[in-house]
ROFINU-23470 format. One record per residue (C-alpha): residue number from 1; residue in one letter; x, y, z. Coordinates in steps of 0.2 Angstrom, whole numbers, plus 5000, padded with zeros to 4 digits. Layout:
NUM a X Y Z .
...
END
This chain:
1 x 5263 5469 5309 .
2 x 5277 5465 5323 .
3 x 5288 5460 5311 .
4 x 5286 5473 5299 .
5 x 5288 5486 5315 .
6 x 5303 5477 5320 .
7 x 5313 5478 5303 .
8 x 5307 5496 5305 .
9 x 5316 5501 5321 .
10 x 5331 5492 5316 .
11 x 5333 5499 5299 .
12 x 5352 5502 5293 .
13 x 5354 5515 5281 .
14 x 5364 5533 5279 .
15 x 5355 5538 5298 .
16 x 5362 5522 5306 .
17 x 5380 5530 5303 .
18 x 5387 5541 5314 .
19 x 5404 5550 5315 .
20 x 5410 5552 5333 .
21 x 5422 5566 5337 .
22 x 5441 5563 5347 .
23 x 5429 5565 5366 .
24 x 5414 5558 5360 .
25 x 5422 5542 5357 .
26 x 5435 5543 5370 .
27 x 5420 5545 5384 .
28 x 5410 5532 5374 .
29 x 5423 5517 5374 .
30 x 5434 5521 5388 .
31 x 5440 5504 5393 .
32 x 5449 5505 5372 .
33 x 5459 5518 5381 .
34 x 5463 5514 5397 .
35 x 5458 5496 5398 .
36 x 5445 5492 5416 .
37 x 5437 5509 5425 .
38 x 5435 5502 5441 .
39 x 5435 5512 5457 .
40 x 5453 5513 5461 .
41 x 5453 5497 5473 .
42 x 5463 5487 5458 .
43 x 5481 5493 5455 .
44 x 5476 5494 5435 .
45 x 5461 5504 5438 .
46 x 5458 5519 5427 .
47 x 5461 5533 5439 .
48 x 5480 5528 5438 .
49 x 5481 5523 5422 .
50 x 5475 5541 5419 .
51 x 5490 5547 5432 .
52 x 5504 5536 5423 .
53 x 5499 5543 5406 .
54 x 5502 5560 5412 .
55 x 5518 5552 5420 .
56 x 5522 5545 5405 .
57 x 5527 5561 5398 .
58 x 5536 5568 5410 .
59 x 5547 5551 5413 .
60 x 5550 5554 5392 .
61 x 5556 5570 5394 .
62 x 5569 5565 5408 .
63 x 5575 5551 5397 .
64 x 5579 5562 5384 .
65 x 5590 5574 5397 .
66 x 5577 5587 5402 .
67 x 5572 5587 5422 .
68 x 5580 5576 5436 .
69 x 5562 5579 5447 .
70 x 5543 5579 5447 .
71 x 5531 5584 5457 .
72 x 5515 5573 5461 .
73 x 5503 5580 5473 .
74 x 5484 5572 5477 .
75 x 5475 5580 5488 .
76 x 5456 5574 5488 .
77 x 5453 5570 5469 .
78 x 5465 5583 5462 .
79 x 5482 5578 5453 .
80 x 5494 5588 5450 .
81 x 5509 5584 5440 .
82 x 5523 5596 5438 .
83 x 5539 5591 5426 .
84 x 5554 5602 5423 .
85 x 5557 5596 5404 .
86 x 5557 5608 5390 .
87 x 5538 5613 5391 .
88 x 5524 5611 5378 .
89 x 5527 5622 5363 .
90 x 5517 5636 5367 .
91 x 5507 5637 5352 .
92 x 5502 5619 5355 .
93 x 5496 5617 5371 .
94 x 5478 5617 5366 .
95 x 5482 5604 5352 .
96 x 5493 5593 5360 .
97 x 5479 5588 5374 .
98 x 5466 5589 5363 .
99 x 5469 5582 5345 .
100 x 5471 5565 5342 .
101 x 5486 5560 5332 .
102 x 5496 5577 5337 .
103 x 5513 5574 5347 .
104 x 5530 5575 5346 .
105 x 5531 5557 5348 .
106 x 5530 5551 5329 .
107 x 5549 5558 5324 .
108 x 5559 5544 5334 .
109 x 5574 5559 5333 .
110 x 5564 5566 5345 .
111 x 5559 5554 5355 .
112 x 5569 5535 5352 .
113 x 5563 5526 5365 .
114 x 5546 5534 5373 .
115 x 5533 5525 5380 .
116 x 5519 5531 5370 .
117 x 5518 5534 5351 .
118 x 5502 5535 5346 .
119 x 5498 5553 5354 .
120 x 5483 5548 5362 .
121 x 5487 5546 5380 .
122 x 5483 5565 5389 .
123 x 5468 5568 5378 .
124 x 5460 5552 5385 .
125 x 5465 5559 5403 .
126 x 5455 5576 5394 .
127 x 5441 5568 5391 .
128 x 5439 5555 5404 .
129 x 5443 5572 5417 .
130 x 5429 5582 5423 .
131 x 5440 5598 5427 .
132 x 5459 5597 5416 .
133 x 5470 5610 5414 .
134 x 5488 5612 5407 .
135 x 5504 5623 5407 .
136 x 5518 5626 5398 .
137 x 5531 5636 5405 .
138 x 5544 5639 5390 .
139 x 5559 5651 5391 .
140 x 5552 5667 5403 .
141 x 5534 5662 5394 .
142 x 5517 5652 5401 .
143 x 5502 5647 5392 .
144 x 5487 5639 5401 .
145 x 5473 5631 5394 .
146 x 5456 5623 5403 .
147 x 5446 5609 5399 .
148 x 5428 5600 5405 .
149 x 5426 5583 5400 .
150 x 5439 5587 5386 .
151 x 5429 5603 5381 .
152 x 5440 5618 5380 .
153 x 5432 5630 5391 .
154 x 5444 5644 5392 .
155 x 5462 5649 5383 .
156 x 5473 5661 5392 .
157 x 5486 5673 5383 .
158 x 5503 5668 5384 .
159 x 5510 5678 5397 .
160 x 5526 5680 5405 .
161 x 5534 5670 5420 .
162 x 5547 5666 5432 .
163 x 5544 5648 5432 .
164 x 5557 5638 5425 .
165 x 5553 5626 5410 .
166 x 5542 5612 5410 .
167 x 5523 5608 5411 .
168 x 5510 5609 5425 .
169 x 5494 5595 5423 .
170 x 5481 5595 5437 .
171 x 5465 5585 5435 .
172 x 5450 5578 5444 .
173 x 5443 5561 5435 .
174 x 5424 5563 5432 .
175 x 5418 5552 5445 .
176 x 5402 5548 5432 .
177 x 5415 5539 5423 .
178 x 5426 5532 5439 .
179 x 5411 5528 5452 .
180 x 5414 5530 5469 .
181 x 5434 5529 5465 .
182 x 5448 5534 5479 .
183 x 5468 5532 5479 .
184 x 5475 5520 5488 .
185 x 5494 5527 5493 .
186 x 5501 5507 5492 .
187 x 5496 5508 5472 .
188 x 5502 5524 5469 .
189 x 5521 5523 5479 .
190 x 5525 5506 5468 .
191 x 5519 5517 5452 .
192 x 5533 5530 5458 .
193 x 5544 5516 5463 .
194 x 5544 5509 5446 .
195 x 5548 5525 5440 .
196 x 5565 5527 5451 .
197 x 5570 5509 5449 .
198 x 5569 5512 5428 .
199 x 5578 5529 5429 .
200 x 5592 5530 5442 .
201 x 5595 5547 5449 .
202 x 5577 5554 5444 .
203 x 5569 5562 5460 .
204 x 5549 5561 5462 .
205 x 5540 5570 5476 .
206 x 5524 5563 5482 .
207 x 5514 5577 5494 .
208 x 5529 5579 5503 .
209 x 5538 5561 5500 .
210 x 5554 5560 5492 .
211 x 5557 5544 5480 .
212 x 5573 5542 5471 .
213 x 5584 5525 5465 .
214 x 5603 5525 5465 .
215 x 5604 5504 5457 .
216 x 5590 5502 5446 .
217 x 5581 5486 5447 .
218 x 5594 5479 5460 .
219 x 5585 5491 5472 .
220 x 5567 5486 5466 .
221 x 5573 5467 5470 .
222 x 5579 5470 5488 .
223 x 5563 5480 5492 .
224 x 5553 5466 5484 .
225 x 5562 5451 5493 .
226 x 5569 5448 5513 .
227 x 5588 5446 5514 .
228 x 5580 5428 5526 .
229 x 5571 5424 5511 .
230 x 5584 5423 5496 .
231 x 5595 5407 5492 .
232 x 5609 5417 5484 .
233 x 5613 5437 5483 .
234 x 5603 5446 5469 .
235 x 5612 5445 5453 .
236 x 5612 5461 5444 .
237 x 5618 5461 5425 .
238 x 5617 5479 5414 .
239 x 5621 5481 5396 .
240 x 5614 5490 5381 .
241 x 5595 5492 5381 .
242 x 5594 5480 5393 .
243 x 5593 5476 5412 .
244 x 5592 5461 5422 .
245 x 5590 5458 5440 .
246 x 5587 5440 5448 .
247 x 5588 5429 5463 .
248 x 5578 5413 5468 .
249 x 5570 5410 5487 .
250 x 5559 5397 5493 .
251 x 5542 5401 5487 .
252 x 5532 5391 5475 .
253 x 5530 5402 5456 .
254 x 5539 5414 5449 .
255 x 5536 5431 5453 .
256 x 5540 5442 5437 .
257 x 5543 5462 5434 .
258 x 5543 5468 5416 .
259 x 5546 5483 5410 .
260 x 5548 5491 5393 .
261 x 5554 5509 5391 .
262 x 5548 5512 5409 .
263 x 5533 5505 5406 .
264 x 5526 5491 5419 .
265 x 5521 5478 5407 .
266 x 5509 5468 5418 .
267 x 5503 5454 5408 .
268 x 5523 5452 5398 .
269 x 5526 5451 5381 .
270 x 5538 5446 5369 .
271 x 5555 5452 5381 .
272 x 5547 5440 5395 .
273 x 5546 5427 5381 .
274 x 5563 5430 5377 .
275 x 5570 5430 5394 .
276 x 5562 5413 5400 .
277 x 5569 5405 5383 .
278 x 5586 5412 5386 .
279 x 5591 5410 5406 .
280 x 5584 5391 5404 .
281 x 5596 5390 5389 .
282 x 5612 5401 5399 .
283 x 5606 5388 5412 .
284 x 5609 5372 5405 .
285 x 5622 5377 5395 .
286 x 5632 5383 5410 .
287 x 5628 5368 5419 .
288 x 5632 5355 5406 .
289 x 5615 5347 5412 .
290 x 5596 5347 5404 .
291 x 5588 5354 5420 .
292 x 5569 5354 5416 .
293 x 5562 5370 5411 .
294 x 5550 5371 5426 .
295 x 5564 5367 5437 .
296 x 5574 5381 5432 .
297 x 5564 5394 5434 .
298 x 5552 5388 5448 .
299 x 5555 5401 5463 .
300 x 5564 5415 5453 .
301 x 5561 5431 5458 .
302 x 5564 5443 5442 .
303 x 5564 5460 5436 .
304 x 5567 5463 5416 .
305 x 5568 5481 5409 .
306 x 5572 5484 5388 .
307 x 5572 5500 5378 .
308 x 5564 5496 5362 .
309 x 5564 5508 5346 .
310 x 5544 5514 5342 .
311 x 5538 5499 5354 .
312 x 5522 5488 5348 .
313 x 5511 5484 5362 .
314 x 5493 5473 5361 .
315 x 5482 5487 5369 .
316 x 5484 5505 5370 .
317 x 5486 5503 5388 .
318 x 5502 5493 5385 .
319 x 5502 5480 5396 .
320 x 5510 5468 5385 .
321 x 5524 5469 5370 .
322 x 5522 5464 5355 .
323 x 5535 5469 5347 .
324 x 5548 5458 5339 .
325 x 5562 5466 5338 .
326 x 5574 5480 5348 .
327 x 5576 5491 5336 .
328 x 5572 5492 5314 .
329 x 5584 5480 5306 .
330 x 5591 5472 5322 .
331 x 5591 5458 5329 .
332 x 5577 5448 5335 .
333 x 5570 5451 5355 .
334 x 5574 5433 5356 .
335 x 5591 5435 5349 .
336 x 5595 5451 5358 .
337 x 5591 5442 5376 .
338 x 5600 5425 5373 .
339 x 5616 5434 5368 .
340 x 5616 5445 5381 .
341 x 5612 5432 5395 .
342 x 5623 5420 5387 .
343 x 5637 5432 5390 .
344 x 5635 5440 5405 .
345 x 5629 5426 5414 .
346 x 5637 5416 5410 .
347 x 5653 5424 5414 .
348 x 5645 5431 5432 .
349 x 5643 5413 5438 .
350 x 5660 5407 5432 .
351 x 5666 5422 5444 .
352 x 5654 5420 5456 .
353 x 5657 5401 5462 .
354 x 5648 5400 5478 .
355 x 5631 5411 5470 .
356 x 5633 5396 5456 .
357 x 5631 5382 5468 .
358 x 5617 5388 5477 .
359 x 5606 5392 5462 .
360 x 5610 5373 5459 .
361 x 5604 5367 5474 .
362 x 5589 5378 5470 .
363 x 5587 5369 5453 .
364 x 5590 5351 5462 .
365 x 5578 5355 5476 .
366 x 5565 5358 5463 .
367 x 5567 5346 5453 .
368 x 5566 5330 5467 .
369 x 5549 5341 5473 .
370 x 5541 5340 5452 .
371 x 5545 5321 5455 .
372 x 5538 5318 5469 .
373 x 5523 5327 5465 .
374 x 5522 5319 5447 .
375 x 5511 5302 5451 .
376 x 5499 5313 5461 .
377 x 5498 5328 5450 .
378 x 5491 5313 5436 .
379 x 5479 5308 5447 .
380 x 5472 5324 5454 .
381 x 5471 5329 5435 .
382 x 5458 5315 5431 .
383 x 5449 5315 5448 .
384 x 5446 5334 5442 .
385 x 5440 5329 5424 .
386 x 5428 5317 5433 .
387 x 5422 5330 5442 .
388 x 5415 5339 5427 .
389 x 5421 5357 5434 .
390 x 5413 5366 5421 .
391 x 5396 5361 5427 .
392 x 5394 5357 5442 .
393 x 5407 5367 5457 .
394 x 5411 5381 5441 .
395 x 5396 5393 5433 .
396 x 5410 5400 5420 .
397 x 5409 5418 5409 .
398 x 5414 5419 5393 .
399 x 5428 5430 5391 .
400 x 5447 5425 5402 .
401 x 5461 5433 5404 .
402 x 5471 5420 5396 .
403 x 5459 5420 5378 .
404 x 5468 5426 5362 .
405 x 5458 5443 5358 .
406 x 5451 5444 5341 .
407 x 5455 5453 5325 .
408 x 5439 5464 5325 .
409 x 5436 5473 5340 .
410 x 5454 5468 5349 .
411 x 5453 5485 5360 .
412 x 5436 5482 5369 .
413 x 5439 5462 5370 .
414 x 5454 5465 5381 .
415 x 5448 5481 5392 .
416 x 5434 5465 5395 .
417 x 5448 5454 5399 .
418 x 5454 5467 5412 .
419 x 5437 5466 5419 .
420 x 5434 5445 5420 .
421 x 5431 5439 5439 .
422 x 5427 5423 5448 .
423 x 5417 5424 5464 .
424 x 5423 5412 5476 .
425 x 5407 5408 5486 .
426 x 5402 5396 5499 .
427 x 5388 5387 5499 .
428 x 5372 5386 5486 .
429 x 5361 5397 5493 .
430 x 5374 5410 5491 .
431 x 5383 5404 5476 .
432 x 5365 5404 5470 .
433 x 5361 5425 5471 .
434 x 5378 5426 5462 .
435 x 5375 5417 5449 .
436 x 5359 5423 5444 .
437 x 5363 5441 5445 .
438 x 5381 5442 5439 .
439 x 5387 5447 5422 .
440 x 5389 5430 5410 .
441 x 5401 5437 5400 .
442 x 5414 5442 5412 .
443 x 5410 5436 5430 .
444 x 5410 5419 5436 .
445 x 5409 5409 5451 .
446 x 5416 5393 5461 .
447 x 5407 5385 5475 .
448 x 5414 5378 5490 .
449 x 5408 5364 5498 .
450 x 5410 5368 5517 .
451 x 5426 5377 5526 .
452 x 5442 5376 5518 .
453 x 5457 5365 5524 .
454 x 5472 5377 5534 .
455 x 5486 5373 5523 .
456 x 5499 5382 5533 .
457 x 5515 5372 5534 .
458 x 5511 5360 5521 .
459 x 5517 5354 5506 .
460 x 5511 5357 5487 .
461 x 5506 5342 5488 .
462 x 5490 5343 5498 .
463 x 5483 5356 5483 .
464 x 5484 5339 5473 .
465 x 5476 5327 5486 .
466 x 5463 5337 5493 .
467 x 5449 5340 5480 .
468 x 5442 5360 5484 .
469 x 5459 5367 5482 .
470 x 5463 5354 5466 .
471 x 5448 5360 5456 .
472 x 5450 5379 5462 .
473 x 5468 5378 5454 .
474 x 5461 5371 5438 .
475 x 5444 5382 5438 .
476 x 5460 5399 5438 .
477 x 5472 5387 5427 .
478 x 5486 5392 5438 .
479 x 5493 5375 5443 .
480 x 5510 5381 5430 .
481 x 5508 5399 5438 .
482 x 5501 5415 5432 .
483 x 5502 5414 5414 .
484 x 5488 5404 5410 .
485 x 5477 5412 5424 .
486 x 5459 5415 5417 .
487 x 5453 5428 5428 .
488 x 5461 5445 5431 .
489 x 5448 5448 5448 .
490 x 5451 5432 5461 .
491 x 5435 5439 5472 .
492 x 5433 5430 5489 .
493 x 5413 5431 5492 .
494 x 5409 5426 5511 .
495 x 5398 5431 5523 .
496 x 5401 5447 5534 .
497 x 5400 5433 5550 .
498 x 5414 5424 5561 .
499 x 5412 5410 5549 .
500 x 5414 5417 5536 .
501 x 5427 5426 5540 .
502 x 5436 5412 5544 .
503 x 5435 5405 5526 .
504 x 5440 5422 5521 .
505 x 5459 5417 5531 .
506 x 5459 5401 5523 .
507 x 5458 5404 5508 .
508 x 5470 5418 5509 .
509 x 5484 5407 5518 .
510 x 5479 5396 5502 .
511 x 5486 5409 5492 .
512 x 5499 5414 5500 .
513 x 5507 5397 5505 .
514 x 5504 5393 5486 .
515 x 5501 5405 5474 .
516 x 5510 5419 5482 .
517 x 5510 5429 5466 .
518 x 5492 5430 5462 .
519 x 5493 5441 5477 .
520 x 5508 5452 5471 .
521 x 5500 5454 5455 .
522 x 5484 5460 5463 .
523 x 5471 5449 5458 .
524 x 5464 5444 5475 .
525 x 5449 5454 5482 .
526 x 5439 5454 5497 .
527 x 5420 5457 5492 .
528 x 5411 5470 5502 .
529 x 5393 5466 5503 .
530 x 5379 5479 5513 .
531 x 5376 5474 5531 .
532 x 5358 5485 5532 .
533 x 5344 5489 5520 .
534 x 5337 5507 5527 .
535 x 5322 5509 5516 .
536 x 5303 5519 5514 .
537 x 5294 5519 5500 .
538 x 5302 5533 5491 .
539 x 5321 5529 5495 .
540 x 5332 5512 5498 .
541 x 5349 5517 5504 .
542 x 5362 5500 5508 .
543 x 5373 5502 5521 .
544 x 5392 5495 5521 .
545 x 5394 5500 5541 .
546 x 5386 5505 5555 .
547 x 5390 5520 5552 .
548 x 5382 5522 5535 .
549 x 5366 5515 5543 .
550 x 5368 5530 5556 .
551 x 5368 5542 5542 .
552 x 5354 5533 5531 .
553 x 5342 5533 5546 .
554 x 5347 5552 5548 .
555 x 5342 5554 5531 .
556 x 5328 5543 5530 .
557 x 5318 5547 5545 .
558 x 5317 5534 5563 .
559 x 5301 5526 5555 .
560 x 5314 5519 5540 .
561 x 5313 5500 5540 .
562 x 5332 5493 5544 .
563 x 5334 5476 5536 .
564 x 5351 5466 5542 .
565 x 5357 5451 5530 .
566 x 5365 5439 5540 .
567 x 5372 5430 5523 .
568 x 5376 5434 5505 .
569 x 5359 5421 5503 .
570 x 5348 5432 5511 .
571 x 5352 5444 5496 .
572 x 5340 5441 5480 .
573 x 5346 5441 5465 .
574 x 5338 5455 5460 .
575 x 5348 5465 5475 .
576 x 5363 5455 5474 .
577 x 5365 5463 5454 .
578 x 5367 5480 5460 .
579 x 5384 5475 5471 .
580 x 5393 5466 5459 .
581 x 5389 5479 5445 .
582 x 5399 5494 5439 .
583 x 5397 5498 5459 .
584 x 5405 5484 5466 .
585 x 5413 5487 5481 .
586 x 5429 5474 5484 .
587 x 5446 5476 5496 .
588 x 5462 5472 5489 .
589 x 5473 5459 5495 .
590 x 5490 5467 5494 .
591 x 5506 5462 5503 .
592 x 5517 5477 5512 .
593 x 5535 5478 5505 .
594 x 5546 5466 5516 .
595 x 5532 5455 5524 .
596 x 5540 5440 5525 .
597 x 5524 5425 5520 .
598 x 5532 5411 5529 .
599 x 5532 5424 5545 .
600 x 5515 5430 5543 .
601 x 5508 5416 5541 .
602 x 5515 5406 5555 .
603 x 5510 5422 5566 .
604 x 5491 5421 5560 .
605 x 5489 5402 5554 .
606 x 5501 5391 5567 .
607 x 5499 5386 5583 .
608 x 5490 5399 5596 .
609 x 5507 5409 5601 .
610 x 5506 5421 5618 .
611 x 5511 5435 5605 .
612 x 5494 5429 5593 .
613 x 5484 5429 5611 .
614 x 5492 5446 5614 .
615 x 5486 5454 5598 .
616 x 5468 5446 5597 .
617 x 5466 5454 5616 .
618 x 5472 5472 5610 .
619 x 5461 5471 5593 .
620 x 5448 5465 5603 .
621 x 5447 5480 5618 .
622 x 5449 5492 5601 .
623 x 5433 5485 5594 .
624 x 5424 5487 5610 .
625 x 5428 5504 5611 .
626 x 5422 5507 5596 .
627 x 5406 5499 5602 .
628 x 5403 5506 5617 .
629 x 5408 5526 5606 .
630 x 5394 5521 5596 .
631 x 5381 5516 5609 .
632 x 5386 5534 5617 .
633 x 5384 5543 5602 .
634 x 5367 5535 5598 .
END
């Protein structure tokens, strides 16, 4: 009888299919759209993802010669985006944001080189939008449509206006969709920054904030690097549907900036491809030497923008080219970067002499540090074999950033990419409650045996000898840089305590010394776990502060019962799944524009300095005030 009930409730037939309509589907399978929801604390969260889309279009309209400004304005969970292109067709308006496969886009007369093709991108912002509405304003005429949840809820008359041309967007993302989410001004200023660097002379206000480029990526390179910090000025080469900015300093990696058609490709593509292949080749060629690959482009510091004809990118939330060629019946991306590098370069160094010798010494200082590094790198390599990784410091998922995606179902197998983590825990106890609550196919997590070492000032070779930061490197894959990284989410899970908090700094300075681009790239996080448990029978509220404790004690009554965990393994399982789930709460580790690492971390990590001393005693009387505010007010 079970089985017969069974075969019952899973029977296909014509009831099992259904037909989904443009919003159904949309606010079904978001992350197909707009990759990982998150709550804003990731730089490719879906709340901007949603902004850039909107972005998106008014950037293509500039490109094509309409409007030198926009206007961006946030205020609470309201966007507002204001272009001054040629405006929506009037007739349209409702249809352009609310019909898939309806855009301008598809006739590349129009629009040669735009960032999106596929007409999807403000209907997902519509249906993943709790309030949307949309104006055109088009020769002394407006038209303004309103949406819930991609619902048209009311169409106004055109009517006539003063306004000049263009469109006005404002949103609010549903928060059912976007848990929790807030904007975090850092994310949003590089968004806008990209923006200028890509499109000299294109002015965007920000609530008041003005952002324009005059040098294209040259100015994105000088406000990503420190003058101290370079071995040779920026080199800065333009041509045809293609510009190249490039220096090298003295950090370990490469640290990469890749756009196509104004669009930040984050995880690369086939220009990156191309641009690796072709500066080693320039290189060596220029050189008259077989400089190792690694060698070459170890500490380069890049920015790559193309303009490709009707681009091809992996994901609709185009992250990553995959097209093969500039443009129909031209040459090969390939082709296109090694004949451009292979001319301007290589005339810019024969010119530049002095620049030419000190990208050599770069080259020659890199290779004697692979060399040295080479016997030890063997050995760390089996010692971490030997340690059998996967089973025993390592509880791995099953999905990585770095897996090629399937055939069948390619669109939600990479929004799970975007979403794959590994908690970096201490001890078993805690790395225990993780690992029994956590999702296994997209979150992992590492176990430390004890306190970190604090590498500050070392060499690259202590990550090879000392065995917690060899097997972390290969548990992320990282030891060649970012490209084979497994995990898009590098989540530091310690206790809320001194010590732990303490472990929290080294493993950052670990980073940083190291792997600095893990951090540019935003993939390190800070987890934020509850302090309290304010709970009666009826209602458990945690709390993330004491204020929040305050105000679920308010809420609950004085008789509540006020639990305070101590450590991540005072957390069940059953608990610990609710943090680490679609409500996660983590910080971003982000670096300021300028911060100069080796400076920073000497300041923090190095020896106890009077001006350290200094900023401990400051921090410390704030804090105290804070305490003795909150003894008052209670």
């Amino acid at each position: 009888m079970a089985k017969e009930k069974e075969s019952t409730l899973f029977e296909y037939n014509e009831a099992s299919i259904k037909s989904l309509d443009w919003r159904e589907h949309i606010r079904l399978r978001p992350g197909m759209y707009i990759g990982k929801l998150g709550d804003g604390s990731s730089a490719d969260d879906g709340i901007y993802v949603l902004l850039k889309e909107v972005m998106d279009n008014c950037i293509d309209e500039h490109t094509m010669g309409y409007g030198k400004q926009i206007e961006l304005n946030i205020e609470g969970r309201t966007v507002s985006i204001r272009d001054y292109g040629r405006g929506i067709p009037l007739g349209k308006v409702v249809d352009v944001v609310s019909k898939i496969n309806t855009g301008a886009k598809y006739d590349s007369k129009v629009f040669q080189k735009s960032v999106g093709l596929n007409g999807v991108g403000t209907k997902a912002v519509n249906a993943l939008s709790e309030y949307f509405k949309v104006t055109a304003f088009r020769e002394g005429k407006e038209k303004t449509a309103e949406f819930e949840k991609g619902v048209l809820v009311k169409e106004h008359k055109e009517a006539k206006t003063g306004e000049s041309n263009g469109t006005l967007v404002s949103f609010i993302p549903d928060e059912s969709v976007f848990r929790n989410f807030h904007f975090i001004p850092d994310y949003l200023e590089n968004q806008l920054w990209n923006y200028c660097y890509l499109n000299a002379g294109l002015i965007i206000n920000y609530n008041g904030k003005k952002f324009v480029s005059k040098n294209g990526l040259m100015d994105l390179l000088q406000r990503k690097t420190n003058e101290d910090e370079i071995r040779y000025p920026i080199i800065h080469l333009k041509g045809e549907d293609v510009e190249i900015a490039f220096t090298h300093n003295n950090e370990y990696g490469e640290d990469l900036y890749s756009f196509v058609n104004g669009q930040y490709t984050t995880q690369g593509g086939t220009h990156v491809v191309a641009f690796r292949e072709a500066f080693v080749k320039t290189i060596r060629e220029f050189y008259k030497k077989d400089y190792d690959t690694s060698d070459i482009r170890q500490s380069i510091v890049a920015a790559i923008s193309v303009r490709v004809q009707e681009p091809v990118f992996e994901s609709q939330t185009k992250t990553k080219l995959g097209s093969q060629v500039v443009y129909e019946g031209g040459p090969s991306m390939k082709n296109f970067m090694a004949d451009f590098l292979g001319k301007e370069l290589d005339n810019y160094l024969h010119k530049n002499t002095a620049v030419a010798e000190a990208l050599k010494k770069r080259i020659e200082q890199s290779e004697r540090e692979r060399k040295e590094l080479a016997g030890i790198k063997k050995l760390a390599n089996e010692r971490a074999k030997k340690a059998n990784l996967h089973n025993k410091k390592l509880r791995d998922c099953r999905i990585h950033l770095n897996d090629d995606p399937p055939t069948k179902g390619k669109e939600e197998f990479i929004a799970k990419q975007l979403q794959s983590t590994i908690f970096i825990t201490e001890g078993d106890s805690a790395s225990g409650s993780i690992t029994k609550s956590r999702d296994v196919e997209t979150q992992a997590v590492f176990s430390l045996r004890g306190k970190p070492l604090n590498c500050f000032g070392l060499t690259k070779k202590i990550v090879y000898e000392n065995e917690e930061f060899n097997l972390l490197q290969h548990a992320l894959n990282i030891e060649e840089g970012n490209e084979g990284l497994r995990y898009s989410n590098i989540i530091i899970a310690t206790d809320a305590d001194v010590d732990g908090m303490h472990i929290r700094l080294l493993l950052m300075t670990f980073f940083l010394q190291f792997f600095p681009d893990l951090i540019r790239d935003g993939h390190v996080f800070i987890l934020d776990t509850p302090l309290f448990r304010v709970r009666t029978k009826q209602e458990t509220i945690y709390c993330y502060s004491e204020q929040e404790k305050k105000n679920a004690i308010r809420k609950l009554g004085a008789k509540s019962e006020i639990t305070r965990f101590k450590g991540l393994g005072e957390i069940s399982p059953d608990e610990f799944g609710k943090f680490i789930g679609a409500d996660i709460r983590k910080q971003p580790v982000f670096l300021e524009q300028h911060t100069h690492i080796q400076y920073l971390l000497e300041y923090y990590m190095g020896k106890n300095t009077p001006e350290r001393q200094d900023f401990i005693v400051s921090n410390l009387k704030i804090e105290m005030d804070v305490v003795e505010e909150e003894s008052v007010d209670g």
